[in-house]
C-alpha positions in Angstrom: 0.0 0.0 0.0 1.1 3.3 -1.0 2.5 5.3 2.4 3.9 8.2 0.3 5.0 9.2 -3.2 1.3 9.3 -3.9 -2.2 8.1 -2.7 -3.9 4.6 -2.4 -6.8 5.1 -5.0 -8.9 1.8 -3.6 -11.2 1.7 -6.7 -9.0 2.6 -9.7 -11.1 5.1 -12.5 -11.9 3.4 -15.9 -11.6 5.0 -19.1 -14.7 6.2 -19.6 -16.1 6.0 -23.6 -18.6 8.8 -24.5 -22.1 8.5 -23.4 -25.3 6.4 -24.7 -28.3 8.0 -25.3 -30.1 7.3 -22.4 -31.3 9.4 -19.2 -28.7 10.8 -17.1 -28.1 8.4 -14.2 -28.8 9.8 -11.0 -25.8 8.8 -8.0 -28.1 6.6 -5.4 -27.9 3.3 -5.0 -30.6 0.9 -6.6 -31.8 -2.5 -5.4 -33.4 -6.1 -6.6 -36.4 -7.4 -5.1 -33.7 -10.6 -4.0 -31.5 -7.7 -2.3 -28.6 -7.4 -5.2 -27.8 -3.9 -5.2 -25.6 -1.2 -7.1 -23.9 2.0 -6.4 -23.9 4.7 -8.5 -21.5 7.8 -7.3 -19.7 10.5 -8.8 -15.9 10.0 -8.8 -13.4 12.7 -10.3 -11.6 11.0 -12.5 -14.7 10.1 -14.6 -15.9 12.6 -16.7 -19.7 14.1 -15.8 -22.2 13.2 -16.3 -21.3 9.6 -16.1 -21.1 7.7 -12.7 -18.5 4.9 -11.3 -20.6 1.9 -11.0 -20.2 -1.1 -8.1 -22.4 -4.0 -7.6 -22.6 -6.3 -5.1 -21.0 -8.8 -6.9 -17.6 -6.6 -7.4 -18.1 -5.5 -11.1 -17.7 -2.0 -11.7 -17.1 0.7 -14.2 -18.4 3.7 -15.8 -22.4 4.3 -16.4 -20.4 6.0 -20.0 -19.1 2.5 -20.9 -21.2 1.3 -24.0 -20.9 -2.2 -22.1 -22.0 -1.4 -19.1 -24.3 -3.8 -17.7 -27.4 -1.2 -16.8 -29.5 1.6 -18.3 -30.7 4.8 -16.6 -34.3 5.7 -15.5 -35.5 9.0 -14.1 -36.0 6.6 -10.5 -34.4 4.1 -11.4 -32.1 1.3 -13.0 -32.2 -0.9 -15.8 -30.6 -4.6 -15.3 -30.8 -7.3 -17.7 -34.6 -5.9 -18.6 -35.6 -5.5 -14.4 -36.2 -2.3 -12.4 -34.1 -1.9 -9.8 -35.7 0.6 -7.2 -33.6 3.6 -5.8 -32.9 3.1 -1.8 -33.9 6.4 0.1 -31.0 5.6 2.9 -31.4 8.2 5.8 -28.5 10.3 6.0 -27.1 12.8 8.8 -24.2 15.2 8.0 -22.2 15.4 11.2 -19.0 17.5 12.4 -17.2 16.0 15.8 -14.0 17.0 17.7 -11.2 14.7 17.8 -8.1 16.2 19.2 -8.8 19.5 18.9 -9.6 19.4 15.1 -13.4 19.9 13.7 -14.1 16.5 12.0 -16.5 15.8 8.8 -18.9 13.0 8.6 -22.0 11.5 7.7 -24.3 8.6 9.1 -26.0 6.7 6.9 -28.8 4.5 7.6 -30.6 1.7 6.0 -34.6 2.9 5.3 -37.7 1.9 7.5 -38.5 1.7 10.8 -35.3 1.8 13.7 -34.1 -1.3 14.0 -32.2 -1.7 17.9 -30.2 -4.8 16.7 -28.2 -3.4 13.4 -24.8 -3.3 13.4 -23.1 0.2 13.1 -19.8 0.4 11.4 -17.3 3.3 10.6 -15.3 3.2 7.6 -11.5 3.8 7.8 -10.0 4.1 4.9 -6.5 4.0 3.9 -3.8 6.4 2.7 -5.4 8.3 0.0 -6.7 11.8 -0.2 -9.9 11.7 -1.2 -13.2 12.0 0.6 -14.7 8.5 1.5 -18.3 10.9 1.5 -20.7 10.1 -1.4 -18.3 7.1 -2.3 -19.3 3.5 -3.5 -17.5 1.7 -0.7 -19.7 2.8 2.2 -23.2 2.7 0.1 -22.1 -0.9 -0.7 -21.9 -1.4 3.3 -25.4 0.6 4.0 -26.9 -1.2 0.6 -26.8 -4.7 2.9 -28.6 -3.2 6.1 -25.8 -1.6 8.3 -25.7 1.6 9.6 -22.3 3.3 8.6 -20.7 6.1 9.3 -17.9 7.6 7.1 -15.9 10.4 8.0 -12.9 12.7 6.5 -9.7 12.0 7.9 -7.6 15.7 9.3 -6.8 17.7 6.5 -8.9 15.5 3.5 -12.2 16.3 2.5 -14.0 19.3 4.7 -12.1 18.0 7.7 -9.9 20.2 9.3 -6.0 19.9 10.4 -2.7 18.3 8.6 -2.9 15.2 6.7 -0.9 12.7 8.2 -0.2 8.7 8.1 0.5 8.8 12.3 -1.7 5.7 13.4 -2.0 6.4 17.2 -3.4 10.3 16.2 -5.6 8.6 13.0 -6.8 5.9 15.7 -7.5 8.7 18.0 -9.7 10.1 15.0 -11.4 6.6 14.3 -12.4 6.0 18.3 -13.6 9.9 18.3 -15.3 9.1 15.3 -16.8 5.6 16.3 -18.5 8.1 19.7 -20.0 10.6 17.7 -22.0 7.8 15.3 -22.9 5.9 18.3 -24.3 9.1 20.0 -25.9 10.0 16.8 -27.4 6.4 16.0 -29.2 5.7 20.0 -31.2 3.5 20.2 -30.8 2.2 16.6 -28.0 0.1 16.7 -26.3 -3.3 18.3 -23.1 -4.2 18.2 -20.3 -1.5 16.7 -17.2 -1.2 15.5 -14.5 -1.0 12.4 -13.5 -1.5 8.9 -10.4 -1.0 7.7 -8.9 -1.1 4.3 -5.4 -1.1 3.4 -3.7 1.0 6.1 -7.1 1.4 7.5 -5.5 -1.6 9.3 -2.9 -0.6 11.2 -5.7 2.2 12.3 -9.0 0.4 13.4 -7.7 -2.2 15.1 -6.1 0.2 17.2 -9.1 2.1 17.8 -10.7 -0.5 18.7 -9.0 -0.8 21.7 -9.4 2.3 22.9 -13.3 2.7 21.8 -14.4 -0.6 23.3 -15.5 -1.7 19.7 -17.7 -5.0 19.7 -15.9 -6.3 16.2 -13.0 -5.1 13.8 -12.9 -6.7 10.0 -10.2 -5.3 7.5 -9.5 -5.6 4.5 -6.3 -6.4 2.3 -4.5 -4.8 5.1 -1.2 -5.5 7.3 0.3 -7.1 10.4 3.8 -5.8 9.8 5.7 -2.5 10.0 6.1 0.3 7.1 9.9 -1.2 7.7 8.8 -5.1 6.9 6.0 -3.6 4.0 8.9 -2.4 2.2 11.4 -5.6 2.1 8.3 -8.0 1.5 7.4 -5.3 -1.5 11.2 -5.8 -2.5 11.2 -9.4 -1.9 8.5 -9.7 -4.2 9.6 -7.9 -6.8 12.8 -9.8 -7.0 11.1 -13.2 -7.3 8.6 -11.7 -9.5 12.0 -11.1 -11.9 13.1 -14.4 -11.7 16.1 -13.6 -9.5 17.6 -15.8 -6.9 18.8 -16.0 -3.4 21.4 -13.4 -4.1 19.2 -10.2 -4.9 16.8 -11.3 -2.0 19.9 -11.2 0.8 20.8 -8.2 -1.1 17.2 -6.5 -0.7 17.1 -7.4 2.8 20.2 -5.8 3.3 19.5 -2.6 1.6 15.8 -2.2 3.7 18.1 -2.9 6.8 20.1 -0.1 5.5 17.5 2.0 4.7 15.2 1.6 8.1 18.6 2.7 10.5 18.3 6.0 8.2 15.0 6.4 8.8 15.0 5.6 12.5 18.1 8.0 13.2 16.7 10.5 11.3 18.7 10.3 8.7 21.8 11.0 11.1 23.0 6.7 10.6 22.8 4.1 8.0 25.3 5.5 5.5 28.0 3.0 5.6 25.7 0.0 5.1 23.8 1.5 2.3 26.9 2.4 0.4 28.7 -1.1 1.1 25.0 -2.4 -0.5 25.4 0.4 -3.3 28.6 -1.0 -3.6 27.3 -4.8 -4.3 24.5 -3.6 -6.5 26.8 -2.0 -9.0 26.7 -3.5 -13.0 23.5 -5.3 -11.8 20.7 -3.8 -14.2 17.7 -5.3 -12.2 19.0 -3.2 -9.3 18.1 -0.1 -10.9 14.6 -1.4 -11.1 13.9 -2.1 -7.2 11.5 -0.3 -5.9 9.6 -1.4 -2.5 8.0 1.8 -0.7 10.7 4.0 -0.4 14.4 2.0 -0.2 14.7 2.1 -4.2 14.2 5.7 -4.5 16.5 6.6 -1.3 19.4 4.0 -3.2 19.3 6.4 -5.6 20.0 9.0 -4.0 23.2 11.0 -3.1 24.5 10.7 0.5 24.4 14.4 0.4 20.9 14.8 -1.2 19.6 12.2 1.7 21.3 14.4 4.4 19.9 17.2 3.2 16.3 16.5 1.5 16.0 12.9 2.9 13.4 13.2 6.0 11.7 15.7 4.0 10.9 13.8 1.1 10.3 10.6 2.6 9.5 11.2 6.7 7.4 13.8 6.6 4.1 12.1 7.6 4.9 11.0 10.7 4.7 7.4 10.1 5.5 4.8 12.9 8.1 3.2 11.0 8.4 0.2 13.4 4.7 0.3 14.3 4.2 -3.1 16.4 0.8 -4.4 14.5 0.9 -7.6 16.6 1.1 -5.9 19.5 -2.5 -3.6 19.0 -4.1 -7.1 17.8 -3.0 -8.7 21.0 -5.3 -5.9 22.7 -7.5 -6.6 21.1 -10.6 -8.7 22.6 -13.2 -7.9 20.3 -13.8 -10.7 16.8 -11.3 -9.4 14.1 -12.5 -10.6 10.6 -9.0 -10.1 8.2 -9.5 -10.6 4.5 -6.3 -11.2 2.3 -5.7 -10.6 -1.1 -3.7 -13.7 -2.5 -1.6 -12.0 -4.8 -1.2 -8.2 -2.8 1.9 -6.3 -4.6 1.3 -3.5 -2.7 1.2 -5.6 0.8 2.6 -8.7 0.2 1.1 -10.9 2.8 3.7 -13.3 4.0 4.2 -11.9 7.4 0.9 -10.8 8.0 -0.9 -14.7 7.3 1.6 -16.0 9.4 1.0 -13.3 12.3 -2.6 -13.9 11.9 -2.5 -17.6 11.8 -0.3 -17.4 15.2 -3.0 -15.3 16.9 -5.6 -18.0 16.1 -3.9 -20.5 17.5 -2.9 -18.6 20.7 -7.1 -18.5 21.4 -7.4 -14.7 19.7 -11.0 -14.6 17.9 -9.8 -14.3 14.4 -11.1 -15.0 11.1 -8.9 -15.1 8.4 -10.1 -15.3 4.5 -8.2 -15.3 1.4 -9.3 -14.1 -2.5 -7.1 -15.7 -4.8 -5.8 -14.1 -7.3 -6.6 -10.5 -6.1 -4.7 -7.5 -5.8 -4.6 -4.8 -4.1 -7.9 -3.3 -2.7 -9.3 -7.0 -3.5 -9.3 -6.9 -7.2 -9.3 -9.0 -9.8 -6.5 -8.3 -12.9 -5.2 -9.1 -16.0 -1.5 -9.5 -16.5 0.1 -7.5 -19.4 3.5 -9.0 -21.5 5.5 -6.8 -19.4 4.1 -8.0 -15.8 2.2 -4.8 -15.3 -1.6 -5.4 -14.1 -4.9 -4.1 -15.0 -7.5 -4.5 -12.5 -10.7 -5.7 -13.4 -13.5 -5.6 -11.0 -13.5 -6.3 -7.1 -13.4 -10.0 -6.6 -16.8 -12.1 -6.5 -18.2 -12.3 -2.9 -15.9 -10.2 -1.0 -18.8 -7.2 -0.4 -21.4 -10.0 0.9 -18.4 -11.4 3.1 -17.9 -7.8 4.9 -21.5 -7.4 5.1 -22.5 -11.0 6.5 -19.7 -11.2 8.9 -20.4 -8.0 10.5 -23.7 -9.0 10.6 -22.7 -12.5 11.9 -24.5 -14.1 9.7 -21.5 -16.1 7.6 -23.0 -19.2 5.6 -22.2 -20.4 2.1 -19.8 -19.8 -0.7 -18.4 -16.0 -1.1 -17.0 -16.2 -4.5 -13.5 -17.7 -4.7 -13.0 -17.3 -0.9 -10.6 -19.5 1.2 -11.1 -19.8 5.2 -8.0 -20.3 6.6 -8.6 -20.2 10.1 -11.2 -22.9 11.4 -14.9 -22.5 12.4 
């Protein structure tokens, strides 16, 4: 997942092909008779007046595609020849405090009459920019009768304060957030709690803890450090190439190298990166590593990294050796942790195995994997040159989120393996 450098986008945009002549879609989301639902928001990189698309199922696109799979009414949607009705959810702007910094939010309830036993869940998203508000992600949530409550991290969106990738001050925010939607939802809710995606897990289950939350579930996040995201990343990358045992002792020398510079400040480390420099030399596929942020600083000058160094690549306050095991051991409440099989962005090596351990130690965990999935749980094509193109979000991981928080797991959910017992 993307700490710096740029944003994690969890949907990515599709091109979008000029528009059919039908009735402008209107953003809402529509539902089946049987419960199917889809999402309909507005999303920057999509041209107006077309709309992303989501349904329940994972597929997705632009209402400008030519193949998309629905037509526009004035009050409602098309598929495969049925009307699918629009949902009037019930929704409550909000502003809270957390930390001295005005919050934005908005609570979102399922339609009809109060219902004392549905779950409430806030969204935490992860590292990107861009207001969660009027998104697909939390509609899809509402869409299968949960009350949610989204909310603008500091300085995103109409939130106030710095934006920053801290975890205790974003947990902070999430258990601050978490109080103002139970407050606002009395007497119309059960159990509450999380969901996290991407470094939204490093974040909620950390709030949890200090909210009292009655059930975490995450998404393709971690349970390693920034430090350990960038060597698995590197790792990765180097198997991915074909390469040997050589380049991956190499890489895990280089991110050793790399973390004392971050931890000093950029005061230590110099000696052991150039000695790695040093090995790397003539080697084209070292010129190629990447990770999170150990290729860029190898490329660097000593004096550029001295000088520029902390500014370029600390300047978000990130926990670099943030102990993830550590928060989940904390934790009491049922953590649901979905994994995406084939993660570039966070490799899930470390984080199966630290999840698996917790199991076994009594911890109430349930762990699924996706195969074949990506990144924010998507499905992809592989191009000649190893670059992906996702596809849609994966069959049956929505209705796992949704069923799970509801605790109400039975049945197949797409491809999805259970790798921790019943």
């Amino acid at each position: 997942m993307k700490i710096f450098f740029g944003s994690l986008v969890l949907f990515a945009a599709f091109a979008a092909v000029p528009a059919q002549a039908q009735p402008a879609c209107q953003p809402g989301t529509y539902a089946a008779p049987d419960g199917d639902f889809v999402v309909l928001a507005e999303l920057p990189t999509i041209p107006a007046p077309a709309l992303r698309y989501l349904f329940r199922d994972g597929r997705r696109g632009a209402t400008s595609d030519g193949a998309a799979p629905l037509a526009c009414g004035t009050e409602d949607v098309m598929v495969q020849g049925k009307a699918w009705k629009h949902v009037a959810f019930h929704e409550t702007p909000a502003t809270f405090d957390s930390v001295g910094t005005k919050m934005t939010g908005v609570l979102i309830e399922p339609p009809g009459a109060p219902d004392a036993g549905r779950p409430l869940v806030v969204m935490v998203h992860g590292s990107e920019r861009t207001s969660p508000i009027g998104g697909v992600y939390g509609y899809a949530m509402a869409a299968q009768g949960l009350s949610v409550f989204v909310y603008d991290k500091r300085g995103t969106g109409a939130s106030d304060g710095e934006y920053t990738q801290n975890f205790e001050l974003l947990a902070e925010d999430a258990a601050n957030a978490l109080g103002q939607a139970r407050g606002m939802a009395a007497g119309r809710f059960g159990r509450a709690g999380f969901f996290g995606g991407s470094q939204g897990g490093w974040v909620a289950p950390l709030a949890a803890t200090r909210a009292k939350a009655d059930f975490v579930a995450v998404g393709f996040g971690l349970v390693a450090s920034p430090i350990e995201e960038d060597r698995e990343q590197m790792v990765s990358e180097v198997r991915a190439a074909g390469l040997g045992e050589e380049a991956v002792a190499w890489v895990n020398r280089l991110s050793q190298a790399t973390a004392t510079l971050l931890l000093s400040d950029f005061r230590t480390g110099y000696d052991a990166l150039d000695a790695v420099r040093a090995d790397m030399a003539g080697k084209p596929w070292a010129a190629t590593i990447e990770g999170e942020y150990s290729g860029a600083i190898a490329r660097m000058t000593n004096d550029d990294l001295k000088r520029i160094g902390r500014a370029r690549v600390d300047n978000l306050e990130l926990i670099w050796d943030y102990d993830a095991v550590a928060a989940l051991r904390k934790l009491d409440a049922p953590l649901l942790w979905v994994l995406a099989g084939e993660d570039r962005e966070a490799p899930i090596q470390t984080t199966r195995a630290a999840l698996l351990g917790l199991a076994r130690d009594g911890k109430p965990v349930d762990v699924y994997l996706f195969p074949d999935t990506d990144h924010g749980m998507v499905e992809f094509t592989t191009a000649a040159d190893g670059s992906r193109r996702a596809t849609r979000i994966t069959d049956g991981y929505l209705k796992l989120l949704g069923d799970w928080i509801k605790r109400d797991v039975r049945g197949v959910y797409g491809r999805a393996e259970r790798l921790t017992p019943r």
